[in-house]
N, C-alpha and C positions, 0 to 999 in steps of 0.2 A: 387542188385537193383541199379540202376544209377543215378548218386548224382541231376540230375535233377529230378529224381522221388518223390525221399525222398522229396526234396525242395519243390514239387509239393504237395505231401500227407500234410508236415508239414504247409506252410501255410493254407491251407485248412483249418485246424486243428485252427492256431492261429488270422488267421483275425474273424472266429466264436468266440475264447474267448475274443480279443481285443474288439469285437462290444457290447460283453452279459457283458462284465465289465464296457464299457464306461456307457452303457444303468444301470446297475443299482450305479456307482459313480456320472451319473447322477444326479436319484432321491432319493443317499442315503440310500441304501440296505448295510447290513451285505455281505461281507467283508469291504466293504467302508464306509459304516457308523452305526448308530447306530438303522437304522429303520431293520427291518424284518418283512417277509412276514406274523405273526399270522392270517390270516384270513382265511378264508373259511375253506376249510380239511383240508390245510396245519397246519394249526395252530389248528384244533380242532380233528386232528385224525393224519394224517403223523409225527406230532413233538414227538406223544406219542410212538407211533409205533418202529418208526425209535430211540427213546430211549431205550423201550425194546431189539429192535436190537441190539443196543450197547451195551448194558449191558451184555445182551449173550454170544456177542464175544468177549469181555474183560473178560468175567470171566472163560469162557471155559463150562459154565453149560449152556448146549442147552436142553432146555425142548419145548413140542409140548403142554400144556396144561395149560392156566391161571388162575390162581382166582381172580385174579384182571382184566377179563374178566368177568364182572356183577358180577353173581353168582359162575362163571368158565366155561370155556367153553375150545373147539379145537380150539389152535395158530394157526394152520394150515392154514385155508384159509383166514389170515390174513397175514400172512409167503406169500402165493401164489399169493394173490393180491397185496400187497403192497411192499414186499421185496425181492424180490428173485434178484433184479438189483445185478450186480458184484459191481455198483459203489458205493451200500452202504458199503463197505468194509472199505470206504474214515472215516466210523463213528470213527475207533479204536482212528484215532488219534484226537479226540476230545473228551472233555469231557460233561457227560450230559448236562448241564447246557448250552452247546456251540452246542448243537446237530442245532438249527435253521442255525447258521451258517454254519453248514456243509450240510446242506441242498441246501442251496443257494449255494454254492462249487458244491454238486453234478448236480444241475441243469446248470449252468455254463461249465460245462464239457461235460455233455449228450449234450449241444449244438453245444456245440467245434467240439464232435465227429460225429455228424451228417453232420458236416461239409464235416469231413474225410471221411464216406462211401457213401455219396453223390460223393463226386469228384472220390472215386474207382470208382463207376455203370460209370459216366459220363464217365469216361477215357474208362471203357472196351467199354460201347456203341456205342463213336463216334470214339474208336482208335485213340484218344487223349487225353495230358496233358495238351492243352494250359490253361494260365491265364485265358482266357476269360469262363473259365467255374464257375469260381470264382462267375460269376454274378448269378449262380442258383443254386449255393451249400448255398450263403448268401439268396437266395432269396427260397430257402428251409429250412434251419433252422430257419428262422425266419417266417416264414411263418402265417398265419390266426389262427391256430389249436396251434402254440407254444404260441403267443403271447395272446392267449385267456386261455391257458391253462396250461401254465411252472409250475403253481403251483401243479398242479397235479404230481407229477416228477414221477412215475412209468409208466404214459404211454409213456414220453418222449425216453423209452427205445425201443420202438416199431418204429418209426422215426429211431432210428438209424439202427434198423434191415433192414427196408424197403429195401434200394436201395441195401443190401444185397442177401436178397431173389429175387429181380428183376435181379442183375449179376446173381444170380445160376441159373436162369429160363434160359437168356441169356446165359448161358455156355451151358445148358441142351442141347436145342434146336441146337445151333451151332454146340455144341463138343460132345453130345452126353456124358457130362460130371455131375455128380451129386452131389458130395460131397458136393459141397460149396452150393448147396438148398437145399440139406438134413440138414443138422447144420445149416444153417443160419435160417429152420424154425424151425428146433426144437428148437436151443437155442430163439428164440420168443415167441414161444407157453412159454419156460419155462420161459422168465424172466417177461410177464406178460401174462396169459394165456388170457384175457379179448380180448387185442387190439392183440394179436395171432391167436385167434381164426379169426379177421380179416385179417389178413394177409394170413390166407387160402383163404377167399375165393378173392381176390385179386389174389390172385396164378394161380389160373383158372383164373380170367379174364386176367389177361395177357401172359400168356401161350398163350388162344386163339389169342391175338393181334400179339405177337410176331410170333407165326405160320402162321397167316395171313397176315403177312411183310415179313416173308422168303417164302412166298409161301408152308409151310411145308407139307399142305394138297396134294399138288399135286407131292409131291417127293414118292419115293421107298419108304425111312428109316419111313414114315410118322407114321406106326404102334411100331415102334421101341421105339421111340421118347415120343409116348403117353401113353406106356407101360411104361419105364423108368418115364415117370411124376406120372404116379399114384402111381407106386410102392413105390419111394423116398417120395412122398404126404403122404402116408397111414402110411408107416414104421417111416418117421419126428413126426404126429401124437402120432401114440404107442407109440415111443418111452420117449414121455413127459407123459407119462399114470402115472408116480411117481409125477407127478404133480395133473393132473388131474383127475384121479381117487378118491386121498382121497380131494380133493377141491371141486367135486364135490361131494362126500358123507357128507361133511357138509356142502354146499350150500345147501342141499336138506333140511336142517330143516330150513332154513331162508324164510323171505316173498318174496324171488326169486322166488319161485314157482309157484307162483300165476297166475291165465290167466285171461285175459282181452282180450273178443272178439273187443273191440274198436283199440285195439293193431293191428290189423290183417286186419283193413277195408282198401281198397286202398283208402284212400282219400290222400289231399294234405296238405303238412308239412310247406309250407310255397309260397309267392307268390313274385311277382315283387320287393317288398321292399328287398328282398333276394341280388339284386344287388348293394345295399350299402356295404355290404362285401367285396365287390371288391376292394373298395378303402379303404384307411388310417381309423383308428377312427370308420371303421363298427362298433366294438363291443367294447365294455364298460365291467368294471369289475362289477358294479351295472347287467349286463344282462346277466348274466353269468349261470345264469338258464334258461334262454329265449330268445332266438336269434337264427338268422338264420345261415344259413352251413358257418363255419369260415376258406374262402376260400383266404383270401385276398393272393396277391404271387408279390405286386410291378407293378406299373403300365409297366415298360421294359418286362416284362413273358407279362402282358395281351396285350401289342400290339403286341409283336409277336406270341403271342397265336393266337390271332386271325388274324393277317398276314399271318398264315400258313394254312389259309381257305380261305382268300384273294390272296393269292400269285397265278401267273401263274409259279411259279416254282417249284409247290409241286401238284403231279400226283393226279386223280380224286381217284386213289384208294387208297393212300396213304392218303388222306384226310376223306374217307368213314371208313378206318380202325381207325381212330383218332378220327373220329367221333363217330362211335361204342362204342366206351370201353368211349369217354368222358358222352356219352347218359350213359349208362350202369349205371356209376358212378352217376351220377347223379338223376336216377331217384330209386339209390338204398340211395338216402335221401329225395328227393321227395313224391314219393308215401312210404304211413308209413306201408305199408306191405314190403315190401322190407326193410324199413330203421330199422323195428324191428328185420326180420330177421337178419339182421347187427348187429344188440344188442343183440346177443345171445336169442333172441326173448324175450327180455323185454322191453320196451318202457323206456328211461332213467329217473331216477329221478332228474331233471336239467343235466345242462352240456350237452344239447343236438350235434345233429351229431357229435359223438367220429371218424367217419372213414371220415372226411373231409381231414385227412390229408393226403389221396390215393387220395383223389378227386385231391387237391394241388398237388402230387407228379410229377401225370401223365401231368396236364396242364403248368408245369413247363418241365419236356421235352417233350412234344410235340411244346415248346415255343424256346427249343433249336436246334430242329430239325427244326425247320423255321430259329434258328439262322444260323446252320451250313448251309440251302439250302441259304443264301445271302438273303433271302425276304429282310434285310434292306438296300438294293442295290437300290429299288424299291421306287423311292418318294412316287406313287400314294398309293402302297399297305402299307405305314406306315401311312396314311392319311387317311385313307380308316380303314385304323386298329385303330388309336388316334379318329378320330369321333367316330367310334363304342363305342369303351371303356368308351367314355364320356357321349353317348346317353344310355348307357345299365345305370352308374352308377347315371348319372339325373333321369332317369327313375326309381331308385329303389329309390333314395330321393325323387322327388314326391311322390313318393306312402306314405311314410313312413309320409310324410306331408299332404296328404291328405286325409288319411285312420281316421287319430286322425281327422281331419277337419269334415267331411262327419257323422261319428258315431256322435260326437257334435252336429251337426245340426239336428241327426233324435232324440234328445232329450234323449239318452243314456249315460248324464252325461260326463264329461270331464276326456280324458284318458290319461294315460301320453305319453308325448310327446318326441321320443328321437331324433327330427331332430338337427341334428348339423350342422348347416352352416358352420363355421370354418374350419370341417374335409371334406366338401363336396367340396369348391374354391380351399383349400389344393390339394387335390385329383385332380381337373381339373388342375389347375396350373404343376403338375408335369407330367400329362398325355401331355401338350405340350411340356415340356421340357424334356420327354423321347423321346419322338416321334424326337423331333429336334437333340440329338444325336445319338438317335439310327439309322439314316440318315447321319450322319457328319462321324460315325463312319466307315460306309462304304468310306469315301473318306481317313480318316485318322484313324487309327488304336488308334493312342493314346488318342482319345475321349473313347478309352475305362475305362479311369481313371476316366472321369466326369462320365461318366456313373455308375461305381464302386460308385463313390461318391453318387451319387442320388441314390444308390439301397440301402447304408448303413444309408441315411439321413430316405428313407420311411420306412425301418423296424423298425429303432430306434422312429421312429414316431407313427408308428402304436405298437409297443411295450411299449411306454412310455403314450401313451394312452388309454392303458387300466390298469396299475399299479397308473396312476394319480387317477383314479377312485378308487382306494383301499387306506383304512386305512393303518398306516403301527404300527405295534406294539414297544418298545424299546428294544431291546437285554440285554442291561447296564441292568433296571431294573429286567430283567426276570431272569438274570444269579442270579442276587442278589434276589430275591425271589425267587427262583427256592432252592439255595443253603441252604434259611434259609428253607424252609416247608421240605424239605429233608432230613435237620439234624435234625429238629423236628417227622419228625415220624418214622427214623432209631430210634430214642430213644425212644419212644413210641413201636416200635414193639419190639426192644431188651429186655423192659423189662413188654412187655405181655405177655401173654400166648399166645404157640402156636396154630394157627388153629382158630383164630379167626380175625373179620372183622375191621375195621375202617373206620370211614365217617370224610371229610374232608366237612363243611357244612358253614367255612368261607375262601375263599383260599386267602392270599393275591399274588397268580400268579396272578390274574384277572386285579392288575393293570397294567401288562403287557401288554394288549390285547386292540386293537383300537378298537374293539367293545366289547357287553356283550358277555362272555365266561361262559359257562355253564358246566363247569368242566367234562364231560361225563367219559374221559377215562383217568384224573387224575389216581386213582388207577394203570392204564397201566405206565404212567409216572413216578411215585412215586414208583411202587414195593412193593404194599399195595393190601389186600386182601380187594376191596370194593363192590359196589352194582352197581353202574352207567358201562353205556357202550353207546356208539357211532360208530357204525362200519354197515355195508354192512352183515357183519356175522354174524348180532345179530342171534341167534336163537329163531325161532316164538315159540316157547314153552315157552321156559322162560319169554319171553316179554307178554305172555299172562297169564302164572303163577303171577309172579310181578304187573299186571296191573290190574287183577282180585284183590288183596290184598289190593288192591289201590295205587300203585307207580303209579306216572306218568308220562307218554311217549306220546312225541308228535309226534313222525311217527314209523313206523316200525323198523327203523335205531338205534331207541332211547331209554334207559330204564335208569330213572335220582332215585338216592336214594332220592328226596323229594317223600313225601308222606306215609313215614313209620311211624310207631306206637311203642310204647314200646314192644310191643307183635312179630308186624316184624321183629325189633332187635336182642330180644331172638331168635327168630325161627330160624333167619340167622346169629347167632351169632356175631353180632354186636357190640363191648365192648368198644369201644371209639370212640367218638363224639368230633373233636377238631378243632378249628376257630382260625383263626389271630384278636385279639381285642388290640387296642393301639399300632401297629403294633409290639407284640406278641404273641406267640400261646400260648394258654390254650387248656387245656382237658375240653370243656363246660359239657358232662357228661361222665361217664362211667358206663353203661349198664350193669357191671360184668354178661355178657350173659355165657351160655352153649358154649361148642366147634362145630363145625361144625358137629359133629356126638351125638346124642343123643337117647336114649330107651323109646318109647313110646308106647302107646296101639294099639292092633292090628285094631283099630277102621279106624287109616290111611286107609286101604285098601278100605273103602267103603267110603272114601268123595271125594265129587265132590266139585269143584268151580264154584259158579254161576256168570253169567256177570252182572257188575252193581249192586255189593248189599258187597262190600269192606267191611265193620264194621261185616255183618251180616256173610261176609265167613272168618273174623277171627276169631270170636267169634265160631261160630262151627267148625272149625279148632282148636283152643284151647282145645275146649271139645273134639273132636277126640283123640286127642293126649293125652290128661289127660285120656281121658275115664270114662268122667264124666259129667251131666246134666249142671253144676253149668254156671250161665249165666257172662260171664266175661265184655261182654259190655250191658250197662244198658243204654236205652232210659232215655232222659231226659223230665221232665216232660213240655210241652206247655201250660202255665197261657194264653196265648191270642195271638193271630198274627192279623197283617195287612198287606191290600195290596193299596200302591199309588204310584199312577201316576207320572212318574219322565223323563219328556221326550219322548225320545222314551224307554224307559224301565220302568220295576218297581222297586218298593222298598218294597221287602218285610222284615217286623217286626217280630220276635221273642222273648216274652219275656218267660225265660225258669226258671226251677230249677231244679239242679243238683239233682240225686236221691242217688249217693255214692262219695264217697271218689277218687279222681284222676283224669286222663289226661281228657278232654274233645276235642270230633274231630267231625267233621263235614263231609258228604260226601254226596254228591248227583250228581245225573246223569243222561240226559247228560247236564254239563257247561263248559261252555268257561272264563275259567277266567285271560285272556286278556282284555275280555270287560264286567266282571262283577267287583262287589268291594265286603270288605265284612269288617262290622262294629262289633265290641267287646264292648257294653259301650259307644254307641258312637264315637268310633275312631278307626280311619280304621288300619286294619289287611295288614302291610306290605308283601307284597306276590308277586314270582318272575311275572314278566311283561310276559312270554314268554309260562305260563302254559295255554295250550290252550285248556284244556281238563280236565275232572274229575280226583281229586286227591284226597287223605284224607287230611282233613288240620286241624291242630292242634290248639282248640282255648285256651290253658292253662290251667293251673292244678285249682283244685275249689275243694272245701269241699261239702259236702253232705247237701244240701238245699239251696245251692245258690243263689241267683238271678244273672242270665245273660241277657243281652238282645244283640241279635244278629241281624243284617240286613244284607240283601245279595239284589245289585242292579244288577238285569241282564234283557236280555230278555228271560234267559228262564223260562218256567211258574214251579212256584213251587204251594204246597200244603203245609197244616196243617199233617206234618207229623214226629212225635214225632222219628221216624227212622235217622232223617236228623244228630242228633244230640244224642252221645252215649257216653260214659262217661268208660273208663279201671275200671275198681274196683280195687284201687289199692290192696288192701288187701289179697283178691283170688287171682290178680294174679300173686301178692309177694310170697305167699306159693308154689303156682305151678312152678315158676320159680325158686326156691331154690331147691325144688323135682326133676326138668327136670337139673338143673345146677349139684346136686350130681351124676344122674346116666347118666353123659355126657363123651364121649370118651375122655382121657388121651391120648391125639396128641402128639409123638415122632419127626416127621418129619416137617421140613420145607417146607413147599407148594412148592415147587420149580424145583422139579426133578418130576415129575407126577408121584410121591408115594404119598400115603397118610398112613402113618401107626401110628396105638395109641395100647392102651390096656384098657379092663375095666372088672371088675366081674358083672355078671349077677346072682339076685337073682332068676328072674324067666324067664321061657320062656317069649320072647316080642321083638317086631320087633328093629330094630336101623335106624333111621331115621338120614339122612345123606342131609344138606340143599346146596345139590353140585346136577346141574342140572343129570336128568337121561340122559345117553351116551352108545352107544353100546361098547363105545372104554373102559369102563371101567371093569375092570375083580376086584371081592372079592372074599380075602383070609380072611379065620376064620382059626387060629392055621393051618395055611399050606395048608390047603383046598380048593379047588374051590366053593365058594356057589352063587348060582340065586341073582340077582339084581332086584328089582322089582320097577316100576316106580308108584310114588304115587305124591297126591297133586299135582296134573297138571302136572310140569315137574322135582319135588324131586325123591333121588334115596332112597330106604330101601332093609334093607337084614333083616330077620330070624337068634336069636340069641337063645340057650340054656341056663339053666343054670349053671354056672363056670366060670376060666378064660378064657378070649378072648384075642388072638392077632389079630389082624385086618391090614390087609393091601387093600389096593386100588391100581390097577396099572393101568395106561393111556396108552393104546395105538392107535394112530390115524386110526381108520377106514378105509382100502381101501390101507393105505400103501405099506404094506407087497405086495398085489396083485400088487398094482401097479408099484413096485420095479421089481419083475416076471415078468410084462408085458416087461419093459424098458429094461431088459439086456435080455430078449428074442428075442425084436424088432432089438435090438442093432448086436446082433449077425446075427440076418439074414438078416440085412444090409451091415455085412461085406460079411457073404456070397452071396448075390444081386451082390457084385460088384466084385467077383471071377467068378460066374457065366456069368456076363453081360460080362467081359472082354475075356472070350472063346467063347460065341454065339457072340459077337458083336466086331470081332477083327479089320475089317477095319473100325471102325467107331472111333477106340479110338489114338489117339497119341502117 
């Protein structure tokens, strides 16, 4: 390669990380200061993640199966979504406690290098390396979709595939060449199958562009050509089948599944206000659920964007074909049949238009193809292009100002308002001062620097405008909490017993965290077997086994260890309870629970879990398993209730008496207790802000004939119903839990390698209940034998035991693998053969 090349690839490369470094020693981000990004997934799911990642590949033990995934679940399609990037490699050389930092590193780089495959496509497509392409490699990696979204870093890896998979399509088409689209889409499909999945169909649409710029339809080779794209399409596909195969055999127990015909209506996604995206400051990190297609690419792309429809230097068909695929693109975020089909046909949960950044790619060169036709030669059409760009982006800020105006006035309460004037003058202001060099530049070349200047001044503007919106968390203190709850519960599991769980129910990481941090995937972080999870991949079984119980979860996404019971503990082996108090930790209880496998009555087999009745299906869940009538939760008795008037809500009175000995908990449904309250004695019952939904909530432990008085201020309407409120016996079901804790599996293995292996004697025939979700991935062995797994209690696994000794093993294996391994090196091989074949039927076509 020729040292002008090099010099060419490497700044690429380096003016992208010069601008993502200046942009965060700006506002003080890790490596440069002491802020980090905690917020949103980054901070409530990537940091945990991308720890387990590290820990993996330091240790050299790669397991596919967590327990510190809620209950336990398949790594896999958490592996597939969020880590498969080469650049989390960067994690070894950091240590956990510094994982945030190295996050912010890898995002930093993924920028850098988008830089890089950006200026390759650009060099193959216009068969050149000049500088001046510099202005759309910056004004692509900084683009609408990064600066709304860097914090997401695994889609970030899909941008740099991009302009990859558009050279291979351009090699295809020209040279009749495939390699470089075969692997550039499969390694996308594989480094995040989600925005891969997009990248197919992107494939097709510009396959058709590009065939309709070479004229390809109207050549001989034309059937050759189309034949070679599908085949290379199909076989890129297969061959990532070791991906997608077992990702999707466990997306398939998540609420992925789900259909919503509203998903599939063609109506419209968004309207005119759409056009403030255009400019600086569109979007806000506050809107990051909610906002229009995050399109923004510099006002220099949008005036010769639209130059290159204005120019009389750019042919009617070569505008019609521009026009095409920009329609195409467009109306495939527009109308929400189309933008769903995009989403893998789900409608997104926040973080809306994920394929904006193809919408961007293409209006970004179709902005260079106006560069390279001279359009800025042209006073009138740079004129004609800076009006437009101005009138599209007032137009979408009126709207944005008079939509909130309008609904005000028909008496529909005042909505919020995100018009920005500051980012709107911004925006005009630079749309003149591009328009005036992108004009100068045609007379002198070295206005190409002002110009550089102004593309690196709007991205770092429009970048630092949506980061200003975000909290930032401190690293200093996270390192220094992180490092102390770590050695606190490496010593807590070192010297527990195997095979059992732990809840962390005071974290002091939380001070770490610019907003509330609701611990979810802690357990994931810590390398502790807990209860809570926050991921994409929950599985709907478990989250509805758990929720039934009374845990509670506030979306599909989410199953939190508040809401357990002494009884849930034991069942899910639970055995320490330990908080940061005085900024120390203590063990607040210890649960001395059963192991994760215990021998109960075959009564398991015929219980069902009802919805909405939490207290009532522990309690016959207890007796299940006991195999016994004995009532473990006991109604407390109602002396008297009221109901008043308090507002818009009520205030209902309870005055109760405990009937036995122990925990007293409360549960009814359905409540929102965000905006209920709930009184003990007069004085309110401190409770997380964030529980929106029914939960069991614990009102203290009371002796047998108590006097309690309870109030609960909501609007939802309750009754006189002595159910609300049920009382543990402690007594019962101290006996039953010493009975279930002697004949509980003797755990040999550390949860860590997806074995599970114990021993125990069996006096008599009697199932073994095992409080690890049911999985097909899981195979039991009894003393060497293969025996039936049978799914019980919603989503628990049990096996059939004899009586005598047992060895017992569990071994995980991820569902779908194996095949999909088959499929890949099947694909793989008839890929090589494709192109043995291809180069004897198609010898004048190849180089």
């Amino acid at each position: 390669m020729r040292k002008h090349n090099v010099l060419y690839y490497l700044l690429a490369f380096f003016i992208n990380l010069f601008l993502i470094s200046a942009i965060f020693y700006y506002v003080g981000l890790v490596p440069f200061g002491d802020g980090n990004f905690l917020t949103s997934d980054l901070g409530t799911q990537y940091i945990a993640f991308l720890t387990e990642l590290r820990r993996q590949l330091v240790t050299g033990n790669i397991h596919l199966y967590l327990f510190s995934q809620s209950l336990g679940d398949n790594f896999f399609p958490i592996i597939s979504y969020y880590l498969l990037s080469p650049f989390n490699l960067i994690l070894v050389l950091f240590t956990s406690a510094k994982v945030p930092i190295a996050a912010d590193v890898i995002i930093m780089l993924k920028i850098s290098t988008m830089g890089l495959t950006m200026a390759y496509f650009l060099a193959k497509y216009f068969k050149n390396n000049s500088y001046s392409n510099y202005f759309f490699t910056v004004a692509y990696s900084f683009c609408g979709f990064v600066a709304s979204y860097f914090y997401d870093l695994m889609w970030l890896d899909a941008l740099i595939m991009l302009p990859l998979v558009a050279c291979g399509l351009l090699k295809l088409i020209d040279k009749n060449k495939v390699v470089l689209y075969y692997f550039s889409l499969f390694l996308a499909i594989v480094f995040n199958y989600y925005l891969g999945y997009m990248l197919c169909i992107f494939s097709v649409c510009f396959f058709i562009y590009l065939a309709l710029e070479s004229n390809l339809f109207q050549k001989r080779n034309r059937f050759v050509i189309i034949r070679n794209f599908l085949v290379s399409s199909i076989l890129a596909g297969l061959s990532a089948a070791f991906v997608l195969i077992p990702t999707f055999a466990g997306m398939m127990k998540t609420a992925k599944t789900s259909f919503d015909v509203f998903n599939y209506l063609p109506s419209a996604r968004f309207g005119f206000e759409a056009f403030t995206q255009l400019g600086i400051g569109g979007n806000t990190f506050a809107q990051r659920l909610h906002h229009g297609p995050s399109v923004f690419m510099t006002t220099t792309v949008l005036i010769l964007l639209l130059g290159y429809f204005f120019s009389k230097r750019i042919t009617k068909q070569d505008k019609g074909h521009a026009f095409f695929l920009i329609g195409v693109l467009l109306l495939s975020m527009f109308v929400t049949t189309f933008n769903t089909i995009w989403h893998m046909f789900q409608n997104p949960a926040g973080f809306p238009f994920r394929n904006s950044f193809i919408f961007s790619f293409i209006c970004i060169l179709i902005a260079h193809k106006a560069f390279s036709a001279g359009v800025f030669k042209d006073v009138n059409t740079v004129i004609y292009a800076s009006c437009t760009a101005g009138i599209l982006i007032s137009v979408g800020y009126l709207t944005e100002w008079m939509i909130p105006k309008l609904i005000q006035q028909m008496g529909f309460g005042k909505p919020d308002n995100e018009y920005n004037g500051y980012y709107y003058t911004l925006t005009l202001i630079c749309i003149m001062i591009s328009a005036i060099f992108i004009y100068l530049y045609g007379k002198n070349k070295y206005f190409g620097i002002a110009l550089m200047v102004l593309i690196a001044f709007e991205v770092g503007a429009n970048f630092t405008s949506v980061i200003d919106t975000a909290g930032f968390g401190s690293q200093s203190i996270y390192q220094k909490q992180y490092k102390q709850e770590a050695d606190v519960l490496t010593g807590i599991k070192r010297d527990s017993e195997i095979g059992h769980r732990i809840i962390v129910s005071k974290s002091g990481l939380n001070k770490a965290f610019p907003e509330q941090y609701n611990n979810y995937n802690d357990p994931i972080l810590f390398n502790i077997n807990g209860l809570s999870l926050y991921s994409s991949t929950l599985s709907q079984s478990t989250l509805d086994t758990m929720n039934k119980l009374g845990y509670f979860s506030r979306n599909v996404r989410r199953i939190s260890y508040i809401g357990g019971t002494q009884l849930t503990n034991t069942l899910f082996g639970v055995d320490d309870d330990i908080g940061q108090w005085s900024h120390s930790y203590e063990v607040e209880t210890d649960y001395n629970s059963p192991s994760l496998g215990f021998l109960v009555s075959s009564d398991i087999y015929d219980f069902q879990l009802m919805s909405n009745r939490a207290l009532d299906n522990q309690n016959r869940l207890w007796q299940s398993i006991n195999g016994t009538n004995t009532q473990y939760f006991k109604n407390a008795k109602i002396n008297d209730w009221t109901k008043i008037k308090s507002g818009k809500k009520n205030l209902y009175e309870y005055d109760l008496t405990t009937t036995t000995n122990g925990e007293l908990y409360l549960y009814t449904s359905p409540i929102n207790y965000v905006h209920s309250k709930v009184y003990i004695n007069g004085k309110r019952l401190k409770m997380d802000t964030l529980i929106n939904s029914a939960t069991v909530i614990d009102l203290g432990n009371y002796d047998s004939g108590e006097k309690v008085k309870v109030g609960i201020r909501t609007k939802q309407p309750l009754e006189e119903d002595p159910g609300y409120f049920k009382t543990l016996d402690a007594a019962e079901f101290s006996k039953s839990k010493n009975n279930i804790r002697q004949n509980s599996l003797n755990i040999t293995s550390r949860l860590n390698h997806d074995t599970v292996r114990g021993n125990i004697d069996v006096k008599k025939s009697s199932p073994m209940l095992f409080s690890i979700p049911f999985d097909n991935g899981w195979k039991a062995f009894d003393n060497g034998k293969q025996v039936k797994t049978y799914q019980v209690i919603g989503n628990l696994t049990a096996i059939d035991l004899k009586p005598g000794h047992h060895k017992i093993v569990l071994k995980y294996e991820v569902p779908g693998l194996k095949i999909g391994w088959i499929i890949t090196v099947i694909s793989m091989i008839l890929f090589g053969l494709f192109l043995i074949i291809k180069r004897k039927i198609d010898p004048k076509m190849n180089d």
